[in-house]
N, C-alpha and C positions, 0 to 999 in steps of 0.2 A: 385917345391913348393909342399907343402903335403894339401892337401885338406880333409876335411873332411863331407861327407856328413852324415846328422843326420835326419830321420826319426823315427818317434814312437803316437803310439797310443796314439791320446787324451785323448780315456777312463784310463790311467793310470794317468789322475788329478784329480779322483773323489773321493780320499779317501787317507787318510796316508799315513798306508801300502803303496801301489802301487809307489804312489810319491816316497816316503824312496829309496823303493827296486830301482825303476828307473832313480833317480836323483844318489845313488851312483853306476849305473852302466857307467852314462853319464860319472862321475866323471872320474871313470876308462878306460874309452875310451879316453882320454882328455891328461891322463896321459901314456899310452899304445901307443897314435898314433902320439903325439905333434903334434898337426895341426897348419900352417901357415896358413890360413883361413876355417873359419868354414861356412858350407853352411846346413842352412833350410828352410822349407814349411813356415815358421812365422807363425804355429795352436799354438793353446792354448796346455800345456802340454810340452813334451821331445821338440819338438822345441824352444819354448819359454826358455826354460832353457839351451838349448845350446846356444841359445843369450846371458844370464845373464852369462854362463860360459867363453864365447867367450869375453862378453864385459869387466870382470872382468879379463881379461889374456890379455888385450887388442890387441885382435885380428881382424882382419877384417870378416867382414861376409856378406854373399852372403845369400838374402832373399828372397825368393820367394811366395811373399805374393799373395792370392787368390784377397784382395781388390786391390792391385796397379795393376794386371799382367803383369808386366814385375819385371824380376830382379832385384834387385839393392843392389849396394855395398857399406855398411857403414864400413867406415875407423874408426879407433879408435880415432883418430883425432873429429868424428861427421859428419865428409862429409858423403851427400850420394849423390848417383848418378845412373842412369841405366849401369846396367855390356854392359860391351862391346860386340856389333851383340847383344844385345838382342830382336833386332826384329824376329831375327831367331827363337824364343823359344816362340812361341804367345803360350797361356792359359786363361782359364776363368774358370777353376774351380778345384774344389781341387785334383781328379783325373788328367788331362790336365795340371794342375800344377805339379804334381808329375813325372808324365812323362815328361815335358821339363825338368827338373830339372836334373833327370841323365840322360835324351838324351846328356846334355849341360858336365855335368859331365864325359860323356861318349869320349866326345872331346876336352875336357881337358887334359885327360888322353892319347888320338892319338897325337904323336909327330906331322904330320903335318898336324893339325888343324887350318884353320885359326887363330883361335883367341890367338893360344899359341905364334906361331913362335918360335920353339926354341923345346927343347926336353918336350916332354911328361909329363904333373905333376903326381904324385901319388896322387890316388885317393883311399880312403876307403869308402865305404857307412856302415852305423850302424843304424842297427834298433832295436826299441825296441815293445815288441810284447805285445797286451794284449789279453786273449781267452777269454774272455768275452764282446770282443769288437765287436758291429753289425756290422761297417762298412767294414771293411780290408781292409784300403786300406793302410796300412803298409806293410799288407804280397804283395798286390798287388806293389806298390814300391818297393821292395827285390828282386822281381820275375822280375820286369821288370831288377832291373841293376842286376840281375845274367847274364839275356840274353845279354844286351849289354858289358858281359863279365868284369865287375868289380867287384873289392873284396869287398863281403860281408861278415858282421859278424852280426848274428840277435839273439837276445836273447829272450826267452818268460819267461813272466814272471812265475815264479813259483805258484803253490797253497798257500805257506805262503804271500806271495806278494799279494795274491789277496785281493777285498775291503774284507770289512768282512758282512757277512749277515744280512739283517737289519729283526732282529725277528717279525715283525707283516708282515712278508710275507712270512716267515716259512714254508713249504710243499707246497705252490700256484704256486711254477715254475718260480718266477720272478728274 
């Protein structure tokens, strides 16, 4: 099974630009990787829209929401349910979520992981990047499933991509 993990920075939902440039990078990941289930953080922004891409492909997806924490897998059907062992994946915040996320991801992808039985799924993680973003915890996410050895492909967003300046803050650094 191809899984697809989708990370990206909130701050790319605070202006056109950004959105455009990163909803048709989603787009092209969507199409580049054909995922049999799509797996996000459920934040506002590039998660949120891989839901809407996911549900309109109707695919299943694997959420890993900061308010429920634990997992859970809504079928295109409407079912949801907690993903299987996800007591193994405890979190409570959106960092801790991030990291169960491709721990779990991480064992998906090991042929003999409990939870797969059977050969190994492919796993891709995609991120999408903002530099104007305070938090990182996108690049922090990347960094971690480089470590746990899965394939990433992370894009930043370009200078035309970025919001655009809002003039009564002009020279003040904001």
């Amino acid at each position: 099974m191809k899984l697809l993990v989708v990370t990206g920075a909130r701050a790319l939902d605070c202006a056109a630009r950004p959105r455009r440039w990163a909803l048709a990078r989603l787009i092209d990941a969507f199409a580049r990787y054909a995922p049999e289930v799509v797996v996000h953080g459920g934040a506002p922004g590039p998660d949120a829209w891989a839901e809407e891409l996911a549900l309109f492909a109707e695919l299943p997806r694997i959420v890993w929401s900061v308010s429920k924490r634990a997992p859970m897998l809504r079928s295109p059907n409407g079912e949801v349910r907690p993903v299987k062992d996800a007591g193994a994946y405890p979190y409570s915040d959106p960092l801790s979520r991030n990291e169960a996320m491709i721990r779990w991801a991480a064992n998906m992808a090991v042929s003999d992981a409990p939870a797969v039985r059977g050969p190994g799924h492919t796993v891709q993680v995609f991120g999408l990047l903002a530099p104007w973003s305070a938090t990182h915890g996108t690049a922090s996410t990347l960094l971690h499933a480089r470590n746990m050895d899965l394939a990433v492909e992370s894009i930043t967003a370009p200078s035309e991509a970025w919001p655009e300046e809002d003039p009564a803050h002009e020279g003040q650094g904001a």
